[in-house]
PyMOL commands that place a pseudoatom at each C-alpha (Angstrom):
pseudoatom trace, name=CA, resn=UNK, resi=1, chain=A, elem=C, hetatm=0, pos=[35.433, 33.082, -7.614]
pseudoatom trace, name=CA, resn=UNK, resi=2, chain=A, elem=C, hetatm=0, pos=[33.851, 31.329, -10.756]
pseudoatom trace, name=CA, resn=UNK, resi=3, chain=A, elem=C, hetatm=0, pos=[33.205, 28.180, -8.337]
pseudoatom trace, name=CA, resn=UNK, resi=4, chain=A, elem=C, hetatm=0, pos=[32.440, 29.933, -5.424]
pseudoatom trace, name=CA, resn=UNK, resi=5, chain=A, elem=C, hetatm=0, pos=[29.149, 31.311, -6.773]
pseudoatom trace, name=CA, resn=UNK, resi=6, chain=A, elem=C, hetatm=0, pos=[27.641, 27.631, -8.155]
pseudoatom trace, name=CA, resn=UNK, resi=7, chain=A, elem=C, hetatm=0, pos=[28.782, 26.400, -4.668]
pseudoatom trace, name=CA, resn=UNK, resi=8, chain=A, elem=C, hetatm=0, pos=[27.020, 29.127, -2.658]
pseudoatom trace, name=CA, resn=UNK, resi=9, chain=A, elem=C, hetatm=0, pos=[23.566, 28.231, -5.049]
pseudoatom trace, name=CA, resn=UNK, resi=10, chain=A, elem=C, hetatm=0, pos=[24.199, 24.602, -4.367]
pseudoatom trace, name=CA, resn=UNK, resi=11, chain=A, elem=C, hetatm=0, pos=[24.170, 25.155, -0.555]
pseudoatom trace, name=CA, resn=UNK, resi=12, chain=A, elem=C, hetatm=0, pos=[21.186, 27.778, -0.926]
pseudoatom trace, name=CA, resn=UNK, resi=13, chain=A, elem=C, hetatm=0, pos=[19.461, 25.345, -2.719]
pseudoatom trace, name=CA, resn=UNK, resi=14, chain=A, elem=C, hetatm=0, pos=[19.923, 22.276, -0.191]
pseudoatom trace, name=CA, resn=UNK, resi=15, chain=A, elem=C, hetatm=0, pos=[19.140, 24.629, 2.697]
pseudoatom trace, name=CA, resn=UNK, resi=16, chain=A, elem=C, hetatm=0, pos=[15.721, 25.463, 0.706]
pseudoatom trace, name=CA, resn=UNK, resi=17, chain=A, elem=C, hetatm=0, pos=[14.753, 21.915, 0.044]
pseudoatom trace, name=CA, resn=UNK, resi=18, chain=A, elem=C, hetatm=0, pos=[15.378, 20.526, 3.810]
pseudoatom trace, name=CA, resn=UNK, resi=19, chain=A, elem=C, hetatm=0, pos=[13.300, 24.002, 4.834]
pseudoatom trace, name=CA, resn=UNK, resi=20, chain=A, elem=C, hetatm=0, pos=[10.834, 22.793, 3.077]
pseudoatom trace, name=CA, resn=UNK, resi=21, chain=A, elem=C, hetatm=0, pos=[11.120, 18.996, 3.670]
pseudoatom trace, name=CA, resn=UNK, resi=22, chain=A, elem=C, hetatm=0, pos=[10.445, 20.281, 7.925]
pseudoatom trace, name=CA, resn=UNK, resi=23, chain=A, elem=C, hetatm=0, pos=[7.846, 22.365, 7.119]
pseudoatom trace, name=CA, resn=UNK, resi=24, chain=A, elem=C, hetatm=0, pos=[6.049, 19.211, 4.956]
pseudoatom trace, name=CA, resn=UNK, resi=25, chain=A, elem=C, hetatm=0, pos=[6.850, 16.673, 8.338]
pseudoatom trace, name=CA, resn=UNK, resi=26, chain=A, elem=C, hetatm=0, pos=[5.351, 19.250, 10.957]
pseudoatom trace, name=CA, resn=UNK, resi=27, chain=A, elem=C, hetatm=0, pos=[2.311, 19.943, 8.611]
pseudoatom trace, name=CA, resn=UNK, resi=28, chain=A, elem=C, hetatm=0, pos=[1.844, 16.081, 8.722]
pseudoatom trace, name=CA, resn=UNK, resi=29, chain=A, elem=C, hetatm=0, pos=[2.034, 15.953, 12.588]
pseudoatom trace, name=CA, resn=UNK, resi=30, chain=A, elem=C, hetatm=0, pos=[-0.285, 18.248, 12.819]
pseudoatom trace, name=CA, resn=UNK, resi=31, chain=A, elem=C, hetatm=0, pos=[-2.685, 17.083, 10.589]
pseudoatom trace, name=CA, resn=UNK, resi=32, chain=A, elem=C, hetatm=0, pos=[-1.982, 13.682, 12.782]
pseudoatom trace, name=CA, resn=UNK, resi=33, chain=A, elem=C, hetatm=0, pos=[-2.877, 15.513, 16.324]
pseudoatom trace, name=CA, resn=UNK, resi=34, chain=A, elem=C, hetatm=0, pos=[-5.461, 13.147, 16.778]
pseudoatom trace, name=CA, resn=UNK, resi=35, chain=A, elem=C, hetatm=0, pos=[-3.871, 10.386, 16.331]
pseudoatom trace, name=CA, resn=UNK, resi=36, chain=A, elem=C, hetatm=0, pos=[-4.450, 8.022, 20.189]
pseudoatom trace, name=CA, resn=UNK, resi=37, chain=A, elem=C, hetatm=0, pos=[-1.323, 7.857, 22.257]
pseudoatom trace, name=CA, resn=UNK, resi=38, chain=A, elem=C, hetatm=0, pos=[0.538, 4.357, 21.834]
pseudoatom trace, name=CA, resn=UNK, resi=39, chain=A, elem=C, hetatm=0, pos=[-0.184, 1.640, 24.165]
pseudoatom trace, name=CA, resn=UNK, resi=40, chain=A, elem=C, hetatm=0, pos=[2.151, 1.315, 27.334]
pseudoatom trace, name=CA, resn=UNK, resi=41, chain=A, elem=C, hetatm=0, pos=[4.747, -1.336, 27.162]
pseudoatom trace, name=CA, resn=UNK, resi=42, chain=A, elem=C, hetatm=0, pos=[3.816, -3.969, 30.107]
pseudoatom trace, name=CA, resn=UNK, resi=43, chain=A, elem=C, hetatm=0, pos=[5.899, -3.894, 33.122]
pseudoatom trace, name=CA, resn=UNK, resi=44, chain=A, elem=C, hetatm=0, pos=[5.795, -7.660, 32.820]
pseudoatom trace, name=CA, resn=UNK, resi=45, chain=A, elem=C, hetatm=0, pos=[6.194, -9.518, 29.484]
pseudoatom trace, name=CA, resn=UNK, resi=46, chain=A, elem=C, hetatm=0, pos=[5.763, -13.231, 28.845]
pseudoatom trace, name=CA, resn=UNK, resi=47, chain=A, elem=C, hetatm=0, pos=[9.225, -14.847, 27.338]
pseudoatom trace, name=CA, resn=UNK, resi=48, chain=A, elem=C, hetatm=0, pos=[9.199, -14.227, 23.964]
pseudoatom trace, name=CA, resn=UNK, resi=49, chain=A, elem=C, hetatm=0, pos=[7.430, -16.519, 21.186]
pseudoatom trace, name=CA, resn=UNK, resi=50, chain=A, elem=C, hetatm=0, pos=[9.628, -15.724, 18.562]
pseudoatom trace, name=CA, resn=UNK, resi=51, chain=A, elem=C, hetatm=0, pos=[12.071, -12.298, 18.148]
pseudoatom trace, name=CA, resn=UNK, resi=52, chain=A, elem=C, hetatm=0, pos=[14.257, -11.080, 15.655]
pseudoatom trace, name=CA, resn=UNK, resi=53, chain=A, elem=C, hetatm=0, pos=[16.974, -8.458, 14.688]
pseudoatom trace, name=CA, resn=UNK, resi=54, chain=A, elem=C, hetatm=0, pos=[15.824, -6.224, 11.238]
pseudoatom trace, name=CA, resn=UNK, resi=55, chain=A, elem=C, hetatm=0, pos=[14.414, -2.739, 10.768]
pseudoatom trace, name=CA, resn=UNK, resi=56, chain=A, elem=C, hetatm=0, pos=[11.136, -1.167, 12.008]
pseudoatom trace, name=CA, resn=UNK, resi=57, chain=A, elem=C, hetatm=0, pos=[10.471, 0.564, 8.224]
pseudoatom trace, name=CA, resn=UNK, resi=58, chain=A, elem=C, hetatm=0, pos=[7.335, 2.993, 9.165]
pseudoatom trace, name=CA, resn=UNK, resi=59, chain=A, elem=C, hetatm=0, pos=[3.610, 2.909, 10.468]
pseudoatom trace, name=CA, resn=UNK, resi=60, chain=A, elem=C, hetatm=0, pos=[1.146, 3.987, 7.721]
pseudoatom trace, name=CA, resn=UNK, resi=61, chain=A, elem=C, hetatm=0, pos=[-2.585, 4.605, 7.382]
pseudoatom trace, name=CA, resn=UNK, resi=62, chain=A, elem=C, hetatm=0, pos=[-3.807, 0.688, 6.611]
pseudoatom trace, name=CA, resn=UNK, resi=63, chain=A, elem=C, hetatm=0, pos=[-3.828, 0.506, 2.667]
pseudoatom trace, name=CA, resn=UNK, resi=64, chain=A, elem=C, hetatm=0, pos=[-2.301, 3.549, 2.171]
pseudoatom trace, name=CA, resn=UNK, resi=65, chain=A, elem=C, hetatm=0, pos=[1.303, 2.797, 1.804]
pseudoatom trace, name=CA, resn=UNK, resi=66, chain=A, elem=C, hetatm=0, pos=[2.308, 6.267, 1.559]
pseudoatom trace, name=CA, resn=UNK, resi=67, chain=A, elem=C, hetatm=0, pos=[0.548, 7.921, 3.926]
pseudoatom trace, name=CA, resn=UNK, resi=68, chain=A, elem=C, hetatm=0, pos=[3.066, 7.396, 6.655]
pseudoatom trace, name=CA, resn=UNK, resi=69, chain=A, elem=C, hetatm=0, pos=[2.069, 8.492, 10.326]
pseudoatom trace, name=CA, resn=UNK, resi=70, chain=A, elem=C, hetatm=0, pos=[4.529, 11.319, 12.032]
pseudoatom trace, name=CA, resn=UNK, resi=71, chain=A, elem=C, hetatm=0, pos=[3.099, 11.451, 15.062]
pseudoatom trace, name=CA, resn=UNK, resi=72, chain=A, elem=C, hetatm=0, pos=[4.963, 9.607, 18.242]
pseudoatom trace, name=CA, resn=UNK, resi=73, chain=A, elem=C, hetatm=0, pos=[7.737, 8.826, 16.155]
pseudoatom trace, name=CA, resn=UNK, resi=74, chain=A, elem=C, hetatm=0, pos=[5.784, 6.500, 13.888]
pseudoatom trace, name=CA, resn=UNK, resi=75, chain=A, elem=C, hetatm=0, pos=[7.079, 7.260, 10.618]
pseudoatom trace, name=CA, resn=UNK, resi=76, chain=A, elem=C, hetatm=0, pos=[10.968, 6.817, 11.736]
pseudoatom trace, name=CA, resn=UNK, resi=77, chain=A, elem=C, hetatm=0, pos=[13.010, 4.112, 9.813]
pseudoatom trace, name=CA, resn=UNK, resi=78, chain=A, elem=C, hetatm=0, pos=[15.377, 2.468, 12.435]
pseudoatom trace, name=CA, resn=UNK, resi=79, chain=A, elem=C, hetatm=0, pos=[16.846, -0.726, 13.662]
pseudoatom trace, name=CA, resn=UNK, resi=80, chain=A, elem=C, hetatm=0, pos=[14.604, -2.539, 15.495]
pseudoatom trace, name=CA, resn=UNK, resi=81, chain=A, elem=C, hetatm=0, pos=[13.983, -5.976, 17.567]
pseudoatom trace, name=CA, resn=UNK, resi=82, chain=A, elem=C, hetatm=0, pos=[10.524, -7.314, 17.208]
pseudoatom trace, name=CA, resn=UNK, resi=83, chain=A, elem=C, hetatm=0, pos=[9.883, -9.845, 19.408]
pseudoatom trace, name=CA, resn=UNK, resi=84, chain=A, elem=C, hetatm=0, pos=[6.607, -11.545, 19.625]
pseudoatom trace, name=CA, resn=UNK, resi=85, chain=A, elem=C, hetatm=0, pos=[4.598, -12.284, 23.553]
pseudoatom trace, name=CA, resn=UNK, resi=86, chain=A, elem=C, hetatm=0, pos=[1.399, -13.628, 24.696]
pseudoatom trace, name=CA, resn=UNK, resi=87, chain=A, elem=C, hetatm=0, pos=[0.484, -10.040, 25.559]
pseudoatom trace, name=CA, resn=UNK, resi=88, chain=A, elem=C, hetatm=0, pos=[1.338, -8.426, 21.894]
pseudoatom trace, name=CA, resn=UNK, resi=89, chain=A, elem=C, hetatm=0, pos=[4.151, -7.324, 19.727]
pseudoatom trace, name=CA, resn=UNK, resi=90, chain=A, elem=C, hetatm=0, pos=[7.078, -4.976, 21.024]
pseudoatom trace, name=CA, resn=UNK, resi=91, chain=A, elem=C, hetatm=0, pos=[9.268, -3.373, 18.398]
pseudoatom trace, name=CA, resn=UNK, resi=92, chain=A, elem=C, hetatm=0, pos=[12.354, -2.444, 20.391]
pseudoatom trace, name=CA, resn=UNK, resi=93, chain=A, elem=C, hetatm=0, pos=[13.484, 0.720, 18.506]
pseudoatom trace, name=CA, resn=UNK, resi=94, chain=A, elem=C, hetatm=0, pos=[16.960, 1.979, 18.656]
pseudoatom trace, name=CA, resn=UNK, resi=95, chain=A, elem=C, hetatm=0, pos=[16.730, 5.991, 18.968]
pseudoatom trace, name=CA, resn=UNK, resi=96, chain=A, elem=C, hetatm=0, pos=[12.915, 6.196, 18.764]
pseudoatom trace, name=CA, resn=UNK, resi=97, chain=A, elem=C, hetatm=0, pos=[11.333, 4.601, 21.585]
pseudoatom trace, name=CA, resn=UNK, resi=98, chain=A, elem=C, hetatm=0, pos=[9.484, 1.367, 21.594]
pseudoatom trace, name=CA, resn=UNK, resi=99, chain=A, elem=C, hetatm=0, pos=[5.994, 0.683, 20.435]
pseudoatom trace, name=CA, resn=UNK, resi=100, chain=A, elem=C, hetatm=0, pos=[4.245, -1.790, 21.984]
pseudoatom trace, name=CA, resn=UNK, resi=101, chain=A, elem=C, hetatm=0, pos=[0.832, -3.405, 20.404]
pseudoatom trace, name=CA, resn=UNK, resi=102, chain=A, elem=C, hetatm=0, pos=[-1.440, -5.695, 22.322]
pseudoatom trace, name=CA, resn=UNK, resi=103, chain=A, elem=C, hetatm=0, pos=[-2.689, -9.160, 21.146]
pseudoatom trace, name=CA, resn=UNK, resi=104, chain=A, elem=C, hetatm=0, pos=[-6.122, -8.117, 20.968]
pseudoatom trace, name=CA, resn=UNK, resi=105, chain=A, elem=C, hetatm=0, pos=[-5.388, -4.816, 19.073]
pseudoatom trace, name=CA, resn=UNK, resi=106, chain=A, elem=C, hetatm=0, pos=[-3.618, -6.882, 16.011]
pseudoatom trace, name=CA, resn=UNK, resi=107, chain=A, elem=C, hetatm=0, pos=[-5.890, -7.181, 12.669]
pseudoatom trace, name=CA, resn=UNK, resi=108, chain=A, elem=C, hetatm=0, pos=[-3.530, -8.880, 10.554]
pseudoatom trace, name=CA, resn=UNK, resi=109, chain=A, elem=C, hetatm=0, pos=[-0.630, -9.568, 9.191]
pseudoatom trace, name=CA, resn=UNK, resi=110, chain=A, elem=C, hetatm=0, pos=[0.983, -9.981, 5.520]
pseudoatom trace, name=CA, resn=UNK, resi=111, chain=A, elem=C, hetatm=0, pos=[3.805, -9.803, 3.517]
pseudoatom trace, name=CA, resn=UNK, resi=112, chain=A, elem=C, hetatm=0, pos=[4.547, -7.372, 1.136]
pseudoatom trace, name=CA, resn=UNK, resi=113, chain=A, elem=C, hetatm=0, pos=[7.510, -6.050, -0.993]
pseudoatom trace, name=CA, resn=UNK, resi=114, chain=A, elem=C, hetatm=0, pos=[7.275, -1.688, 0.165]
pseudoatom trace, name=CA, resn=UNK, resi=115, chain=A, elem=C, hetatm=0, pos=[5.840, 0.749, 2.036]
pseudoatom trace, name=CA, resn=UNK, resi=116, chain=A, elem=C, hetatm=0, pos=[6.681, 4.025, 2.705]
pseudoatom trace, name=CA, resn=UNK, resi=117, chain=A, elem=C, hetatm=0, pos=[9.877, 4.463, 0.547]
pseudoatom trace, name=CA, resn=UNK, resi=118, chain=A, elem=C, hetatm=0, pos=[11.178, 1.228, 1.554]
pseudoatom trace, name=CA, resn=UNK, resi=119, chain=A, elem=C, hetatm=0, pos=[10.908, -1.582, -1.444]
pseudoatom trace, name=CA, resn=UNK, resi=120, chain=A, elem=C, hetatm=0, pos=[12.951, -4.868, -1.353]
pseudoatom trace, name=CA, resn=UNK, resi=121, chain=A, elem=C, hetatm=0, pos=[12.014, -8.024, -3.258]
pseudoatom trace, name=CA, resn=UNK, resi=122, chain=A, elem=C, hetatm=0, pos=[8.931, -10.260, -2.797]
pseudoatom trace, name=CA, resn=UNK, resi=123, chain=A, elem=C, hetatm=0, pos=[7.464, -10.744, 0.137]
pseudoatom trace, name=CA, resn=UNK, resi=124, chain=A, elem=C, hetatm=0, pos=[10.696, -8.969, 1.717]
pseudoatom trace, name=CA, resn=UNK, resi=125, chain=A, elem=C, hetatm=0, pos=[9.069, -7.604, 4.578]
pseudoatom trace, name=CA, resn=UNK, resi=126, chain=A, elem=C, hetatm=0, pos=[6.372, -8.578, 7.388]
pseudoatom trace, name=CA, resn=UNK, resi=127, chain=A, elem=C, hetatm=0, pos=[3.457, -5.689, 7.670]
pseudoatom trace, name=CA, resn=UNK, resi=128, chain=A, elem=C, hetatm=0, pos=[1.486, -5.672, 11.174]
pseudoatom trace, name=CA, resn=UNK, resi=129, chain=A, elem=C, hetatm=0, pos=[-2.138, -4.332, 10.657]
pseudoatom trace, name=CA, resn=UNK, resi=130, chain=A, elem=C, hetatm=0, pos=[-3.582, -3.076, 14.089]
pseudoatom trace, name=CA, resn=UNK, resi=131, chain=A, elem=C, hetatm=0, pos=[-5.657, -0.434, 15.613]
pseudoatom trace, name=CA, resn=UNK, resi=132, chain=A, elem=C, hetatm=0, pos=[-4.745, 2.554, 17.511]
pseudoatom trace, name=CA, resn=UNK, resi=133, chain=A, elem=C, hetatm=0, pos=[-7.917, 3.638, 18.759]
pseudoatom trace, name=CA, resn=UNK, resi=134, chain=A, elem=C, hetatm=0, pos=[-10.064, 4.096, 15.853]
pseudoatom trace, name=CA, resn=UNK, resi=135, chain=A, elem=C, hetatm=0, pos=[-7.466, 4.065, 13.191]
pseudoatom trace, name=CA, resn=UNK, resi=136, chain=A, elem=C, hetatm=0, pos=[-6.067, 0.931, 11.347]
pseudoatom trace, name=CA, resn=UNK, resi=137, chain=A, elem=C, hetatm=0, pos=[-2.289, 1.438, 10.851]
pseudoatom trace, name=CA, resn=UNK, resi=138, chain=A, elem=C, hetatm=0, pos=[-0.155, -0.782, 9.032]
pseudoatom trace, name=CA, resn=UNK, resi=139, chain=A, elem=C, hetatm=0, pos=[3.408, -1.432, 10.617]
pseudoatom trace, name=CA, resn=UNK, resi=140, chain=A, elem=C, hetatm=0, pos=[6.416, -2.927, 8.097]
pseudoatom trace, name=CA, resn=UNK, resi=141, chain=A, elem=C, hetatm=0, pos=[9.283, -4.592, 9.633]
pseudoatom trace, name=CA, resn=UNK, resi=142, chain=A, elem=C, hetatm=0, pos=[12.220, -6.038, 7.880]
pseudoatom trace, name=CA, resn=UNK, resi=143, chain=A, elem=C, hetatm=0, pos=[14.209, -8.757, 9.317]
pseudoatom trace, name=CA, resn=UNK, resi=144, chain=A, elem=C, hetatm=0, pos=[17.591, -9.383, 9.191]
pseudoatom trace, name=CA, resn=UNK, resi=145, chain=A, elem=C, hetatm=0, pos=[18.009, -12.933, 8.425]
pseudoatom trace, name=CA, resn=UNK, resi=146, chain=A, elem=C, hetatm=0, pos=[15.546, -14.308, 5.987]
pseudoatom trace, name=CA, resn=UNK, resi=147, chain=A, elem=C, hetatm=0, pos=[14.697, -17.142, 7.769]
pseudoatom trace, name=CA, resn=UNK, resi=148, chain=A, elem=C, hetatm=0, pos=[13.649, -15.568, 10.841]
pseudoatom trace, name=CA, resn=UNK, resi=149, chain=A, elem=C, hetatm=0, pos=[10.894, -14.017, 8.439]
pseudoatom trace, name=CA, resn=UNK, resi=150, chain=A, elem=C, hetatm=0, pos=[8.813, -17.214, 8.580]
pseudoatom trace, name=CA, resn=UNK, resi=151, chain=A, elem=C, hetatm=0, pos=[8.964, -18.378, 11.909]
pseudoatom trace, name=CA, resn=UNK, resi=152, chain=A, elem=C, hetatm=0, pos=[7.450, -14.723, 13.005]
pseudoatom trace, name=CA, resn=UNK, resi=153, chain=A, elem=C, hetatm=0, pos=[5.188, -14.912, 10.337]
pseudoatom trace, name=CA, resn=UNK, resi=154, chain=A, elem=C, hetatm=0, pos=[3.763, -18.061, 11.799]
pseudoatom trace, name=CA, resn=UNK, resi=155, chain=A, elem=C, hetatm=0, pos=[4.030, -16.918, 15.461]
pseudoatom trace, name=CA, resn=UNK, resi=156, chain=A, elem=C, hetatm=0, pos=[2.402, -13.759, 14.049]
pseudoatom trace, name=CA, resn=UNK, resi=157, chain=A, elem=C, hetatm=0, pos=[-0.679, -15.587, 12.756]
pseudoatom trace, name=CA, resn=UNK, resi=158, chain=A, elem=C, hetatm=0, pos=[-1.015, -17.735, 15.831]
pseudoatom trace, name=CA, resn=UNK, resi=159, chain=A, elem=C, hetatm=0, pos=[-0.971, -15.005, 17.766]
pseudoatom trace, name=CA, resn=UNK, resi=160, chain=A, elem=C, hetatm=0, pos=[-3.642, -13.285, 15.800]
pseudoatom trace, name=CA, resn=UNK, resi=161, chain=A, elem=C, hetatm=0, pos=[-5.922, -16.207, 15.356]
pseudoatom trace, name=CA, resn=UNK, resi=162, chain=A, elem=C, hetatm=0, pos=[-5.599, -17.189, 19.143]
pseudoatom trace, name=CA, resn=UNK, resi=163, chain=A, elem=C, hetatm=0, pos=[-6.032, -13.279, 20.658]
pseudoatom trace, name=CA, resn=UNK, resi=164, chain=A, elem=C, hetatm=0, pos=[-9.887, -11.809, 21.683]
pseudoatom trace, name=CA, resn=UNK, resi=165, chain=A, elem=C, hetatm=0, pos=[-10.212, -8.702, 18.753]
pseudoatom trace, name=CA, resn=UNK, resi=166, chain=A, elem=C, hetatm=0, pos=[-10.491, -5.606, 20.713]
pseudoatom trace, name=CA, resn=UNK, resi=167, chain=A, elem=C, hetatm=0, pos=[-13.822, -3.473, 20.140]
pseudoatom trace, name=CA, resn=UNK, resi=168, chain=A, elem=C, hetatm=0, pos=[-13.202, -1.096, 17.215]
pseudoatom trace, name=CA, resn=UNK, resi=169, chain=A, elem=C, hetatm=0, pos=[-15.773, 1.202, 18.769]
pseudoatom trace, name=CA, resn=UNK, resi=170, chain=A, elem=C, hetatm=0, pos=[-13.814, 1.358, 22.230]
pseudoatom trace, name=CA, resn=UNK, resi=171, chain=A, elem=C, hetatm=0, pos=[-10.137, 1.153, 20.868]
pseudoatom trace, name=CA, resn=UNK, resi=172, chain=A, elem=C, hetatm=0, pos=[-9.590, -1.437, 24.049]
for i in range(1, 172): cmd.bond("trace and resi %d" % i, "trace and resi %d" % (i + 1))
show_as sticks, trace
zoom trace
């Protein structure tokens, strides 16, 4: 009985905090309602430029590392292919659907060591700036092998360099 009662509290207490860490996530998506829908992914992509196995870490407001975006699944850390096209970026995302950006919708791109509760060391992970309709968002992926960090990096730049910039007023 004496460790029954600090275990019951303990439970009670855990049950509180993830009540209140669901209530903080749907608040967010609905603050986020007006965020644009994602792109479609092509029917038809171009073979790849470059790809590579890591981890999708989040999509956050651009230069706000911690405001992460909810909405269509967005702010969900998973495993993830990114492979690079002539069209745009596709992050193949295991459990959370893919998210597909077009050439001409791509700002930038950077490296960076965190965002969104994710820190590794230097340079550690490859952030996508783009624009879903009239916001900027920043997108962090992580590869797997370090090496394939540069080569998408490069591809990256190319990519962006070589790609008409989309109208920020239209969101095309």
């Amino acid at each position: 009985m004496d460790k029954l009662l600090p275990g019951l509290a303990m439970l009670a207490f855990a049950v509180v905090v993830f009540a209140l860490l669901a209530i903080g996530w749907r608040n967010r998506m609905r603050r986020q309602s007006d965020v644009d829908a994602l792109p479609e992914v092509p029917a038809e992509l171009s073979a790849p430029l470059a790809a590579a196995d890591g981890q999708y870490v989040a999509s956050t407001t651009a230069g706000d590392w911690l405001d992460r975006i909810a909405v269509h699944n967005l702010g969900i850390r998973t495993n993830a292919e990114l492979s690079v096209h002539a069209e745009g970026v596709l992050f193949e995302r295991s459990g959370a659907g893919p998210v597909f950006i077009p050439a001409g919708q791509l700002t930038g791109v950077r490296q960076d060591s965190g965002m969104a509760g994710k820190f590794v060391e230097k340079d550690g992970l490859l952030v996508l700036s783009w624009m879903l309709g009239s916001r900027e968002l920043d997108s962090g992926f992580r590869t797997r092998r370090a090496e394939d960090k540069t080569t998408l990096l490069t591809t990256l730049q190319d990519l962006i360099s070589a790609a008409p910039q989309a109208d920020a007023d239209s969101g095309k």
